[in-house]
NUBALUM-420044 format. One line per 2 residues: number of its first residue (from 1); for each residue x, y, z of N, C-alpha, C. Coordinates in Angstrom, 3 decimals, always signed. Atoms other than C-alpha are relative to their C-alpha. Last residue first. Layout:
<nodes>
NUM) X/Y/Z/X/Y/Z/X/Y/Z ~ ...
</nodes>
This chain:
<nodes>
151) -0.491/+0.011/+1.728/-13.742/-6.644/+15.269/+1.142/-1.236/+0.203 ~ +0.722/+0.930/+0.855/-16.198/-6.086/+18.399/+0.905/-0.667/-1.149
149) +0.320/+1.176/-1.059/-15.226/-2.869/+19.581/-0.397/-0.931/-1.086 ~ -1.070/+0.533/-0.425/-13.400/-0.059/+17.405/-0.398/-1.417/+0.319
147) -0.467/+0.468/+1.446/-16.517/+1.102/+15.691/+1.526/-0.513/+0.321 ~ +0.995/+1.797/+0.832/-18.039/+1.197/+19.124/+0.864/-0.366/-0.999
145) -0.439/+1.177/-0.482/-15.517/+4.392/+20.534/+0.129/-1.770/-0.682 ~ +0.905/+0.716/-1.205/-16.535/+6.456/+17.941/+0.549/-1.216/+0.579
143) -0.305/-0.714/-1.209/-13.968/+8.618/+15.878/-0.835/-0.718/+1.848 ~ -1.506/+0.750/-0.611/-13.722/+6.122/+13.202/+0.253/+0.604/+1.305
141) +0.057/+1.307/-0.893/-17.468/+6.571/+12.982/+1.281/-0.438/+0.337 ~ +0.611/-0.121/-0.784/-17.009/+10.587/+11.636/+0.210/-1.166/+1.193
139) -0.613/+0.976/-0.873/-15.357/+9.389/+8.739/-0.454/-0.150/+1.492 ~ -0.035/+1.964/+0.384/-17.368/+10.655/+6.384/+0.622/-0.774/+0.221
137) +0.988/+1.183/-0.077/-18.105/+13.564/+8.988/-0.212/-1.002/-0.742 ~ -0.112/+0.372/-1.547/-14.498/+15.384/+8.498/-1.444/-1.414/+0.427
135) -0.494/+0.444/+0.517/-15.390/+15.693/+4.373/+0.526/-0.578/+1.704 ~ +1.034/+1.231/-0.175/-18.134/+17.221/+5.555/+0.819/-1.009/-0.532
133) +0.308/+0.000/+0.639/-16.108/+19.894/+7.727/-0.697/-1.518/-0.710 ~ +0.748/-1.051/+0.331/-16.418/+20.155/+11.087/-0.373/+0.215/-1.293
131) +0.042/+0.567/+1.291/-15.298/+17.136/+13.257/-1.281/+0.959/-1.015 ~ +1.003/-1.349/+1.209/-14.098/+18.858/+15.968/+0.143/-0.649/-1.254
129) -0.774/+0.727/+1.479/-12.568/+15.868/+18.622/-1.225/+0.900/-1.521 ~ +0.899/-0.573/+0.889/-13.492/+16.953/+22.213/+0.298/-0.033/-1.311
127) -0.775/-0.204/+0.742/-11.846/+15.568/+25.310/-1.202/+0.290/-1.204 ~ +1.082/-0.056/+1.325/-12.507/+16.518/+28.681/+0.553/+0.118/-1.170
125) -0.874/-0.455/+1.092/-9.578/+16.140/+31.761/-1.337/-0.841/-1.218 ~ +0.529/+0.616/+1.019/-10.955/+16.263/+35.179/+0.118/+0.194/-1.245
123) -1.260/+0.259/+0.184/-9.106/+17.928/+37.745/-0.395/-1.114/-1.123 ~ +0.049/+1.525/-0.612/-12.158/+18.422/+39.921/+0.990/-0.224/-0.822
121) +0.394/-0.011/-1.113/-11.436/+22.512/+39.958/+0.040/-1.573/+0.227 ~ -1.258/-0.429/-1.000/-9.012/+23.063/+37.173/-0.733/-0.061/+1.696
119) +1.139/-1.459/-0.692/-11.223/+21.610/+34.344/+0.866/-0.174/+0.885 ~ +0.115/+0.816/-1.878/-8.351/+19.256/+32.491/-1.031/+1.416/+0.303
117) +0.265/-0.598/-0.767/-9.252/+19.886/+28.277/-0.143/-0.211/+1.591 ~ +0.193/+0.646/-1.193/-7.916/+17.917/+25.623/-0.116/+1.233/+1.313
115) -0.135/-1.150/-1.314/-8.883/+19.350/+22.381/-0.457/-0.747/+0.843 ~ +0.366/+0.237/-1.257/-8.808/+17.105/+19.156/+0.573/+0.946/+1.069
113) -0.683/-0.473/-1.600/-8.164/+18.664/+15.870/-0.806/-0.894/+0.820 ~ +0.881/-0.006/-1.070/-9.116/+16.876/+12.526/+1.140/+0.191/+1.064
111) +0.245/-1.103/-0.020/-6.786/+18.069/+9.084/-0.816/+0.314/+1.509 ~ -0.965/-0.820/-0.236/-4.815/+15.017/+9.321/-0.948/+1.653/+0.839
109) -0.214/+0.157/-2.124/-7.614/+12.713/+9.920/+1.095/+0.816/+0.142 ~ +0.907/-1.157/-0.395/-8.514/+13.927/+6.208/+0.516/-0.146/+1.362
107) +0.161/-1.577/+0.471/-5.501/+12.817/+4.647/-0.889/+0.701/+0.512 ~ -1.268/-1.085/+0.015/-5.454/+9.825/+6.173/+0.390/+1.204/+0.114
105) +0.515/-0.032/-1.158/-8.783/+8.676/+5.148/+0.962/+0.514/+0.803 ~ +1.344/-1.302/+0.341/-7.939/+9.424/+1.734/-0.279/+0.305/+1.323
103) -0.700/-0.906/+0.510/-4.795/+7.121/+1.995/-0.892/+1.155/+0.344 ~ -0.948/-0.155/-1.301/-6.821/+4.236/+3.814/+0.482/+1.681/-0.568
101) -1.198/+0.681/-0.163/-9.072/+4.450/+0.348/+0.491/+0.842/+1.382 ~ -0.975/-0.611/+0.224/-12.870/+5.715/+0.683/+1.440/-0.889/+0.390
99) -0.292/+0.230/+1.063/-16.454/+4.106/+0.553/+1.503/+0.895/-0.330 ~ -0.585/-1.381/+0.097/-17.130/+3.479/+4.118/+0.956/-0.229/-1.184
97) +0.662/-0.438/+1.417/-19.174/+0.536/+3.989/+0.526/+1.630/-0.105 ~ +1.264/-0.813/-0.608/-18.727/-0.488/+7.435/-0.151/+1.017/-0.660
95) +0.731/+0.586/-0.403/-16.332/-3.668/+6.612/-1.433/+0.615/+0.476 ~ +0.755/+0.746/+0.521/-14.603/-1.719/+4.146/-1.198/-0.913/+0.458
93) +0.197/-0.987/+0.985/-13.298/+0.801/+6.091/-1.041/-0.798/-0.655 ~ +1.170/-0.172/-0.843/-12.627/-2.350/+8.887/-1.017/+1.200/-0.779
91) +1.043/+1.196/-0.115/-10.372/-3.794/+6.206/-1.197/+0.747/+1.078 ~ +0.071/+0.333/+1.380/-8.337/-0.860/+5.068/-1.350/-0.983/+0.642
89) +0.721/-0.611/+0.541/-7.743/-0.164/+8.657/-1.137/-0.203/-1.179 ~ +1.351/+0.363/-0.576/-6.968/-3.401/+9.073/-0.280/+1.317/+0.551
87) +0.629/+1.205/+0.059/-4.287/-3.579/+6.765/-1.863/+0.218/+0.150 ~ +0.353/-0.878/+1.725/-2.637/+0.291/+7.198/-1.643/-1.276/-0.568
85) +0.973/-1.175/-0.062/-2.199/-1.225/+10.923/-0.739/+0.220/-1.025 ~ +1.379/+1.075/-0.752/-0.723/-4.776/+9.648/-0.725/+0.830/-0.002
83) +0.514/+0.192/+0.805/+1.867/-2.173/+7.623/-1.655/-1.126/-0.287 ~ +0.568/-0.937/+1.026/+3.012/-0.574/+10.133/-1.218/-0.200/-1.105
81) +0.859/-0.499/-0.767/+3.326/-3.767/+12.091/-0.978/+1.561/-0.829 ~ +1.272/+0.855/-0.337/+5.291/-4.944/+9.714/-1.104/+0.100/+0.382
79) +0.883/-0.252/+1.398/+7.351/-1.957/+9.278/-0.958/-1.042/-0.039 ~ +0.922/-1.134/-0.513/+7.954/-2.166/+13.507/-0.307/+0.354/-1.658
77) +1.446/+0.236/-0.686/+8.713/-5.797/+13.112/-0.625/+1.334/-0.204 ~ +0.575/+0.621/+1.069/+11.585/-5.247/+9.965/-1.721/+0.193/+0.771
75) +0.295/-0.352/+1.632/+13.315/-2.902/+11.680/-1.162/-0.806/-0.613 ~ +0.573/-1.360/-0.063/+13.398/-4.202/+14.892/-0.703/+0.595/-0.507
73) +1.435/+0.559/-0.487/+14.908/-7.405/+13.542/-1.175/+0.875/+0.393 ~ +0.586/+0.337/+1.141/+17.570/-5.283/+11.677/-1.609/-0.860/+0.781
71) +0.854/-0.930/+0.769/+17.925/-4.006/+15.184/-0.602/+0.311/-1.341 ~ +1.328/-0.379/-1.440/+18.464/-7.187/+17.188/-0.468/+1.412/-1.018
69) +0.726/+0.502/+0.250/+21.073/-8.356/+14.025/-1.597/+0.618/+0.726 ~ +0.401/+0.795/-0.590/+23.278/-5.356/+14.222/-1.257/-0.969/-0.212
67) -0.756/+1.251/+0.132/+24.279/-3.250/+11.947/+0.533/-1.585/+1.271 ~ -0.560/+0.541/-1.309/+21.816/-1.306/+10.662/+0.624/-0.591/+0.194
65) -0.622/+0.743/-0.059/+20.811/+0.722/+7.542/+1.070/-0.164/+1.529 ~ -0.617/-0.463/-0.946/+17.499/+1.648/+7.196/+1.186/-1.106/-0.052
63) -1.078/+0.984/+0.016/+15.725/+1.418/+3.877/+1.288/+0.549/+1.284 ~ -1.289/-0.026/+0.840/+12.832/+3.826/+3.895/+0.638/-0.991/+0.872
61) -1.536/+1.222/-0.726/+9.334/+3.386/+5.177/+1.215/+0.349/-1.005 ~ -1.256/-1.110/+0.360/+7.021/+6.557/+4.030/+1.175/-0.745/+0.992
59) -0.588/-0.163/-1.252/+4.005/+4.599/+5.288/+1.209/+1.065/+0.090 ~ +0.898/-0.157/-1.322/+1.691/+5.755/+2.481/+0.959/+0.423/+1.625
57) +0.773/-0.946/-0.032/+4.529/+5.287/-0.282/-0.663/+0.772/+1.214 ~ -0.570/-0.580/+0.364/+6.861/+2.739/+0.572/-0.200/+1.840/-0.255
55) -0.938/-0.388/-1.442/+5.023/+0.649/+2.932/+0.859/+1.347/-0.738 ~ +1.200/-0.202/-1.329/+1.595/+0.767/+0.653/+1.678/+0.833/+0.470
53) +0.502/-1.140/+0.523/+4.047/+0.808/-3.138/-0.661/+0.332/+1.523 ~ -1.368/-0.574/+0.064/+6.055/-2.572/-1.243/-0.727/+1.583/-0.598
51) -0.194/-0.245/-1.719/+2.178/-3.625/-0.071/+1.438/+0.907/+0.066 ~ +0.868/-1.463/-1.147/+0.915/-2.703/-3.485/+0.489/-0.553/+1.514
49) -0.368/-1.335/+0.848/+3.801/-4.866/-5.605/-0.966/+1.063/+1.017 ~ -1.062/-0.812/-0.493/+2.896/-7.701/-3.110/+0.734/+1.175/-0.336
47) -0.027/+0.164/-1.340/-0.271/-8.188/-3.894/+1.417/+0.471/+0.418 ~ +0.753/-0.971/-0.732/+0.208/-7.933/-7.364/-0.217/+1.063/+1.005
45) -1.182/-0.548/-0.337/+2.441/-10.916/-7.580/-0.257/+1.589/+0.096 ~ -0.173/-1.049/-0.959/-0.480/-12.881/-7.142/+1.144/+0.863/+0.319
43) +1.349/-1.435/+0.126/-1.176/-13.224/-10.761/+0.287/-0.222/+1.493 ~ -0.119/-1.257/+0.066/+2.614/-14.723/-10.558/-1.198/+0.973/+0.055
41) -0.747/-0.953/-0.806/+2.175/-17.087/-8.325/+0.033/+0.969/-0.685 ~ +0.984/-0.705/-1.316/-0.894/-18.339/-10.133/+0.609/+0.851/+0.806
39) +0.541/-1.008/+0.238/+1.154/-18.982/-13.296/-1.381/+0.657/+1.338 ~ -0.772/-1.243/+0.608/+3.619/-20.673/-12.057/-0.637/+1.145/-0.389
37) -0.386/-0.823/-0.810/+1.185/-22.849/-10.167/+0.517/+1.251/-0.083 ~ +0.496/-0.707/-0.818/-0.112/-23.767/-13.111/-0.043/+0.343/+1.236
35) +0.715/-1.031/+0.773/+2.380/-24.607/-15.181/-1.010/+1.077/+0.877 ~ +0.566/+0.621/+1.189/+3.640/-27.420/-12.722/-0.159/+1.664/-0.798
33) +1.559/-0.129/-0.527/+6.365/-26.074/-10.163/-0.567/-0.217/-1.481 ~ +0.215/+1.225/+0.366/+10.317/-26.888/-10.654/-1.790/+0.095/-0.141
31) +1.206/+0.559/-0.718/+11.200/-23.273/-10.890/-0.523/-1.692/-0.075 ~ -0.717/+1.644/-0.393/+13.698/-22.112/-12.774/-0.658/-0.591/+0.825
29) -0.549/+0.075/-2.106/+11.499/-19.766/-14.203/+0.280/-1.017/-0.237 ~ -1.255/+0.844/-0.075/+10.128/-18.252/-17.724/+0.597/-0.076/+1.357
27) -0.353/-0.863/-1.597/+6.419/-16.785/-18.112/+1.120/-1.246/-0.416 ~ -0.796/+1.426/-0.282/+4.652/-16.602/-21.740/+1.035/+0.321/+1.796
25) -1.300/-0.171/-0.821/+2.462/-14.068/-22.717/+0.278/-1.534/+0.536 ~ -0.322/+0.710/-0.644/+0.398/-13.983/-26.129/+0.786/+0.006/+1.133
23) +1.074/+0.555/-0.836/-1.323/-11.987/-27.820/-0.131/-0.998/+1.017 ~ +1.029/-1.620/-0.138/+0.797/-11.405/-30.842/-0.753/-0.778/+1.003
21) -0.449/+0.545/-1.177/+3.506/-15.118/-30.870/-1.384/+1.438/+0.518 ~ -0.194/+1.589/-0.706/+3.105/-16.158/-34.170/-0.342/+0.204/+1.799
19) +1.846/-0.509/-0.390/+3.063/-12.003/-34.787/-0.434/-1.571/+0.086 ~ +0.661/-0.800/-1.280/+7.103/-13.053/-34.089/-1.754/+0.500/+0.075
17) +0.061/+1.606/-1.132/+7.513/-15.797/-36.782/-0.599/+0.788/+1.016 ~ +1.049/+1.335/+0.480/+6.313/-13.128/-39.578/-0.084/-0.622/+1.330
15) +1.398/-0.327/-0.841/+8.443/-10.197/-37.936/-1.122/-1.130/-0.058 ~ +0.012/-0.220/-1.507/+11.493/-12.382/-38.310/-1.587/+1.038/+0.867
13) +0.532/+1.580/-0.638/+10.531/-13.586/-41.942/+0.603/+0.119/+1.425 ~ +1.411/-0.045/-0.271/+10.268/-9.550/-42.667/-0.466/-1.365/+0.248
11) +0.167/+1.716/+0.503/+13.748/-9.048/-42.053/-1.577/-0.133/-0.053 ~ +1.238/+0.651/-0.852/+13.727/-5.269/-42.124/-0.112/-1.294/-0.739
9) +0.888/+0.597/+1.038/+17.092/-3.646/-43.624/-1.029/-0.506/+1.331 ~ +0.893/+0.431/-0.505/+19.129/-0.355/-42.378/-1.075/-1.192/-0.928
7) +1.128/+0.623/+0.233/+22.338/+0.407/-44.070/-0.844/-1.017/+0.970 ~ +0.915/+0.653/-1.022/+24.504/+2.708/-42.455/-1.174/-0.515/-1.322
5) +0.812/+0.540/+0.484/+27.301/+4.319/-44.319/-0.463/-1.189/+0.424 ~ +0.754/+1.046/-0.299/+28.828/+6.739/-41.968/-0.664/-0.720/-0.488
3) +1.086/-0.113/+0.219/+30.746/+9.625/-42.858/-0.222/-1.566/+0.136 ~ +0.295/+1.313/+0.115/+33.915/+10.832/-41.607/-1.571/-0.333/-0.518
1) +1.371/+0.155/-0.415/+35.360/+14.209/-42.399/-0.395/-1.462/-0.184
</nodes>
């Protein structure tokens, strides 16, 4: 039978130097950039953490693998684009005080029917967009032509 004699000690002039440091963050890069740049890029590093969480999440982009240049290019425009959309949504939401995330808004435009209707005599095709519950009418204006125009 083997047995293991383990002694555990606590340097306590290594915790000392380290609460030296409590409260503090520090940023390390090879970077030639002054201090404060360094530290600006990283508070916007943010930004890009929610667009990779946006495309990843929301859009439900996955990692396609191609092997050609023309369709890696492809690739990249039509998540782009994806992700321009998601954008300016987001932004026009905001611009007309509609107090809900893209995501939310989403979720409800799921649940809204539209009914396209041709009448069979002039051949005229009516469209009708049932916005019924009230969670349907706080979006209501995305459904209106106007709130498109202008932007």
């Amino acid at each position: 039978m083997l047995t293991n004699n383990v002694t555990v000690t606590i340097n306590r002039q290594s915790i000392k130097e380290d609460e030296k440091w409590d409260g503090w963050k520090g940023y390390l890069t090879n970077t030639f950039l002054c201090c404060k740049d360094v530290y600006e890029q990283y508070s916007g590093l943010w930004v890009v953490e929610n667009a990779f969480r946006i495309t990843k999440g929301t859009l439900q982009i996955r990692p396609m693998f191609h092997f050609t240049e023309r369709r890696i290019e492809a690739h990249v425009c039509i998540c782009f684009a994806a992700y321009k959309v998601y954008k300016e949504l987001e932004r026009r939401l905001k611009l007309n005080r509609i107090n809900l995330s893209v995501d939310k808004v989403l979720n409800i435009a799921k649940t809204i029917t539209t009914l396209k209707i041709r009448l069979p005599k002039s051949g005229e095709t009516m469209t009708k967009t049932m916005l019924i519950t009230p969670k349907h009418k706080l979006i209501a204006s995305l459904f209106d032509e106007k709130f498109w125009e202008n932007f």
